[in-house]
N, C-alpha and C positions, 0 to 999 in steps of 0.2 A: 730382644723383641718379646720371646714368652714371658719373660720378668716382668716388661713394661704392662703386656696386657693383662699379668694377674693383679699388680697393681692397681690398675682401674678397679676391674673384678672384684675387687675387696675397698673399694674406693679409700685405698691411701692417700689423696689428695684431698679428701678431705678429713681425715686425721693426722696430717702431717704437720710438722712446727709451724710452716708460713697457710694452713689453712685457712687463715683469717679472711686473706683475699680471697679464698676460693668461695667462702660461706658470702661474704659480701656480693659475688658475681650473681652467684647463685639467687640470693633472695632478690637481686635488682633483676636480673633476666623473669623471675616468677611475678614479679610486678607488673613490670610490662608487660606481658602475656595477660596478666586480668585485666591490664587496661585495655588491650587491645580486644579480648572480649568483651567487656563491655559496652566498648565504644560499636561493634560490629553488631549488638542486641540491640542497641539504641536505633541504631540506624533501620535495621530490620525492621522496628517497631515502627520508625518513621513513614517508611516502605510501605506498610500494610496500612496506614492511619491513609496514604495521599490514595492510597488506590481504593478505599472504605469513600472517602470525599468525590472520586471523579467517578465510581458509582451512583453516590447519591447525585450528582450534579446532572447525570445523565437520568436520570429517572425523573428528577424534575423539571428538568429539560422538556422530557414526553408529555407528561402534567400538563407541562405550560402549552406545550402545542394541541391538546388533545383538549385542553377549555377555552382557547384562542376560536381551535374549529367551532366548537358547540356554543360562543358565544356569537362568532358570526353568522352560524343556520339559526336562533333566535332573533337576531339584529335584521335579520332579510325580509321587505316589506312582502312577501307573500307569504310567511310565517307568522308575520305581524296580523295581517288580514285574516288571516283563516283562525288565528287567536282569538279577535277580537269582534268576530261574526258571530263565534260560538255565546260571547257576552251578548249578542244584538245590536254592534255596532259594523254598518257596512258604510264601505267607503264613499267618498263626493263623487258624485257622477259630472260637475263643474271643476274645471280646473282653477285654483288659486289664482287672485289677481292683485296688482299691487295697490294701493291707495298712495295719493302722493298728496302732501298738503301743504299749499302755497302760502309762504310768511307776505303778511304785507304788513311796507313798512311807512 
């Protein structure tokens, strides 16, 4: 048992004759570990780009409802009226009537 763990200790396993496999383990296990961080910073990034996006989605969102209102309080015929009074136009005191005109054939 003390043998075995000065062994380690002094990493005999990988200076030993059959080390070859142990360097081979080694550099595929360190592989995989940067892919596996990579792949984890990727995703992260991706993370932080959708939540940058449903930000902006909500903020234009507001936008749109906040000139939706103000195009409505413009569009309302007593805004309309009182607009175009200030020019010296007031409204029909006669209410519109239709005109109908009869084809003859």
């Amino acid at each position: 048992m003390k043998k075995g763990f000065y062994n380690i200790l002094r990493a005999n396993f990988l200076i030993s004759r059959d080390a070859k496999n142990n360097w081979w383990f080694i550099v595929f296990c360190t592989g995989l570990a940067i892919i596996m961080i990579a792949s984890s910073h990727s995703a992260e990034r991706k993370v932080h780009k959708i939540a940058k996006l449903h930000k902006e989605v909500r903020e234009l969102k507001s936008e749109f409802v906040d000139r939706r209102s103000a195009l409505m309080r413009v569009k309302m015929e007593s805004t309309i009226t009182q607009k175009m009074k200030e020019r010296g136009v007031l409204p029909s005191e006669n209410p519109p009537y239709k005109i109908k005109v009869k084809i003859k054939e």
